[in-house]
C-alpha positions in Angstrom: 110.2 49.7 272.6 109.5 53.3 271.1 109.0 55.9 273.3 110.1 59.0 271.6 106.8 59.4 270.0 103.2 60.4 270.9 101.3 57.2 270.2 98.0 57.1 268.5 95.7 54.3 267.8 92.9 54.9 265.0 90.2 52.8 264.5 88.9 52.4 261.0 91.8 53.5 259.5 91.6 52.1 256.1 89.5 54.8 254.0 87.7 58.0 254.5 88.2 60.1 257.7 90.3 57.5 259.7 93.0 57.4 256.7 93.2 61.5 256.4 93.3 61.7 260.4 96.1 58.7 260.1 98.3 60.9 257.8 97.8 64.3 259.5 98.8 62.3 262.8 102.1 60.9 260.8 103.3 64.2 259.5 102.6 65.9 263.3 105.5 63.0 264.2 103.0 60.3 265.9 103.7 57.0 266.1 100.5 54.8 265.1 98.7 51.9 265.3 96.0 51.2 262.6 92.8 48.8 262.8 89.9 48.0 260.7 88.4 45.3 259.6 90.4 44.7 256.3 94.4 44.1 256.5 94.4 45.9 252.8 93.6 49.2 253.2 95.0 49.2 256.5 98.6 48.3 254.9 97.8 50.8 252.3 97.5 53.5 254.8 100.3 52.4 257.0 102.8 52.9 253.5 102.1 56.2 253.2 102.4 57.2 256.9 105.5 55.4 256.9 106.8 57.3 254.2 106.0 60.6 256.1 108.6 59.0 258.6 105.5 57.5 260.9 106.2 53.8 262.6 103.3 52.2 262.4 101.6 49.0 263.8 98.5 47.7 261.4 96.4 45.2 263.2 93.1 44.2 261.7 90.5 43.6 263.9 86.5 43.8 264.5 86.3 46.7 267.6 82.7 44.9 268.2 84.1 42.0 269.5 85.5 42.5 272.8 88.4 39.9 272.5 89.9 41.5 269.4 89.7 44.8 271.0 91.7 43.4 273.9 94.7 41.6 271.3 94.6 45.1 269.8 95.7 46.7 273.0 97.4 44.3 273.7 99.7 44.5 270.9 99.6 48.1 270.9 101.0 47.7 274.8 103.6 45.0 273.5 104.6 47.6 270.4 104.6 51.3 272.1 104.5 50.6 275.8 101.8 53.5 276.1 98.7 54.9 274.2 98.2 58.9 274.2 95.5 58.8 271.5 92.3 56.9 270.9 90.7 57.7 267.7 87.1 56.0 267.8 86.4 56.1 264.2 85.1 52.8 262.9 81.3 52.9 262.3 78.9 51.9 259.6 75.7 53.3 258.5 72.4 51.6 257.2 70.5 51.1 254.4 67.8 54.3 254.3 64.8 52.2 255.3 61.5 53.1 256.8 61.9 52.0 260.3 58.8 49.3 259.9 61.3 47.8 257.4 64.7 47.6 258.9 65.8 43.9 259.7 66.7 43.6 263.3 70.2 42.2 262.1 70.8 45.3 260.6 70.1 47.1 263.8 72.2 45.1 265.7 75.3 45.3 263.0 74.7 49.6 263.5 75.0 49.3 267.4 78.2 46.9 267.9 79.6 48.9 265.4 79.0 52.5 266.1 78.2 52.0 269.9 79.8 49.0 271.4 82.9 49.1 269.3 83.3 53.2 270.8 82.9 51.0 274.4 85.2 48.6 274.0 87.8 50.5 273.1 87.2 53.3 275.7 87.3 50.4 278.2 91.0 48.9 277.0 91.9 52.8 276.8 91.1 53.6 280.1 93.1 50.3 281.6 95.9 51.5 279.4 96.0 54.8 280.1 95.7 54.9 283.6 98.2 53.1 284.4 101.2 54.6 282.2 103.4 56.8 283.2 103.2 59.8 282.7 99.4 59.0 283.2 96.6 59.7 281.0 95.5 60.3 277.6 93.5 61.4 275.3 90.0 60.1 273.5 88.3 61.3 270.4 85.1 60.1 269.6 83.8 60.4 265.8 79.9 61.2 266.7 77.8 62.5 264.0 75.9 66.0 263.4 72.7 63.1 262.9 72.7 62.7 267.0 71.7 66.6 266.6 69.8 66.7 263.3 68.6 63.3 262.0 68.3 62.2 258.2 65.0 60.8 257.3 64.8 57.0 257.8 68.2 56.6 259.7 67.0 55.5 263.3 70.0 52.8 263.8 72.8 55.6 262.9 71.1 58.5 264.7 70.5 56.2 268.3 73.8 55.0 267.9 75.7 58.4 267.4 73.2 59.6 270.2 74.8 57.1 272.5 78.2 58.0 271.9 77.5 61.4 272.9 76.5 59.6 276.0 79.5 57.7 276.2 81.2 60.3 275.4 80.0 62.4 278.2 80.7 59.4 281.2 84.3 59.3 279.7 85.0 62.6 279.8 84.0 62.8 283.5 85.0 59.1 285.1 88.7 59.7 283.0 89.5 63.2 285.1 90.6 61.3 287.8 93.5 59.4 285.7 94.4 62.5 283.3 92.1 61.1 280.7 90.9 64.3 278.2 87.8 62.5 276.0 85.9 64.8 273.6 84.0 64.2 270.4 84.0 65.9 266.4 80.8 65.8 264.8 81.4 66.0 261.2 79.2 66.8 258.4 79.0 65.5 254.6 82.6 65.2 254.8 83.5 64.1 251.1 84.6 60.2 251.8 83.5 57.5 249.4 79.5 57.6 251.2 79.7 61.5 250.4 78.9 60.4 246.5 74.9 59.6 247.5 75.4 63.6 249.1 76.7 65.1 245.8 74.4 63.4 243.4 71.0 64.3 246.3 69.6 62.8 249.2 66.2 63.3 251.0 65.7 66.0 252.9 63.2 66.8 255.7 60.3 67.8 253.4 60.4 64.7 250.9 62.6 66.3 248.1 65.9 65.3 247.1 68.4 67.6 246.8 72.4 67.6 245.9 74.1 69.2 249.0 77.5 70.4 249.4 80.5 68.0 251.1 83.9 68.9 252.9 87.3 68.4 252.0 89.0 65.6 254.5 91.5 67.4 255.2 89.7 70.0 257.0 88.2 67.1 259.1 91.6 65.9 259.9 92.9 69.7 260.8 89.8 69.6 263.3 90.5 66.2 265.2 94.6 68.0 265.4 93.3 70.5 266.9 91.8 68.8 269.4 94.7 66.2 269.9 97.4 69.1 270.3 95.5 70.5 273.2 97.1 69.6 276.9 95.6 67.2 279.1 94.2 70.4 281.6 92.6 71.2 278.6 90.1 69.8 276.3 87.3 70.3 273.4 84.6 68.3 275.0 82.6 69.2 272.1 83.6 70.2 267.7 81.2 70.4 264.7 82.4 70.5 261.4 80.4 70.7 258.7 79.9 71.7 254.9 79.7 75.7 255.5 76.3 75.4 253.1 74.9 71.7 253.9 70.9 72.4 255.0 71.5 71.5 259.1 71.4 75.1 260.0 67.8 76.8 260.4 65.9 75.6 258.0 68.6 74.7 255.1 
């Protein structure tokens, strides 16, 4: 059992934000475990954070369904004996649909996602965590700046990134009692593989489509360190990071 090591557990850790936060977390010494929904990119990820001297654990699994989540602590229990780091990044998005169009499945894919999965995995963190010793931990929550400031035609994603503000909220209050920090990093246009549809112009407010600017991953993944280095009598209940130049500010 490794003990040496901080352990962190990122969801979604295949591509985008999950896979820059996985590799900032390797080279800070972390130990990992990395889930998804595809073993591939997970495996991909887990090479290079291995080669940055990071053990890792890759176990694919759907955070929406409530039994994988519990194999995947489970396992992470089994592996590391202790979790000091919930990433809650998995999520998808939606088609941009008027809301009179939007198939009710694709509603429901959004929230067990985006909403439930963030649940399910607060829940196994919480039995986790407060019970460890030392006790406690710490939870990061990927919201969205679209909880704040939605796009046009994006209902599912903006409810569901309103409700983990929610849930991130409850956590950070019911978790003082068992030294559990949670706070949340809402990022904007950062330049992952949906940031393409930001570069080549989306709709904005007024009808138009425009190109907007994106942010470098790695900036993302500096932000969520920042939050993670903090002590557990400390916390960042609350980050936005964002394209200095994207229109959320004002009026754009």
């Amino acid at each position: 059992m490794e003990k040496a090591r901080k352990i962190a557990l990122v969801t979604g850790a295949g591509s985008g934000i999950g896979k820059a936060v996985t590799l900032a977390l390797a080279r800070e010494g972390y130990a990992l475990a990395l889930t998804g929904r595809r073993r591939e990119p997970l495996e991909a990820t887990a090479r290079e954070a291995e080669a940055a001297g990071a053990p890792c654990l890759v176990f694919p699994a759907d955070v929406g369904d409530a039994a994988a989540v519990d194999a995947l602590f489970a396992a992470v229990k089994q592996r590391f004996g202790r979790l000091d780091l919930l990433f809650n990044n998995a999520g998808v998005s939606a088609p941009a649909v008027p809301i009179e169009e939007l198939p009710v499945a694709t509603w429901h894919a959004v929230i067990a996602a985006d909403v439930t999965g963030v649940f399910l995995c607060t829940r196994a963190a919480f039995a986790l965590m407060k019970d460890q010793q030392p006790r406690g931990g710490r939870i990061i929550n990927n919201g969205s700046i679209s909880a704040a400031a939605p796009r046009p035609n994006t209902a599912p994603y903006t409810a569901a990134k309103h409700a983990v503000l929610g849930l991130t909220k409850a956590t950070a209050l019911d978790g003082r009692k068992y030294d559990i920090a949670c706070g949340q990093i809402d990022i904007g246009n950062a330049d992952t593989g949906w940031a393409e549809k930001f570069k080549a112009g989306v709709m904005q407010a007024n009808g138009q489509i425009a190109p907007e600017p994106v942010l470098d991953l790695e900036h993302v993944a500096s932000a969520v360190l920042t939050m993670a280095a903090l002590p557990l009598e400390a916390n960042i209940l609350s980050l936005t990071v964002m394209a200095t130049k994207m229109p959320l500010v004002g009026r754009g």
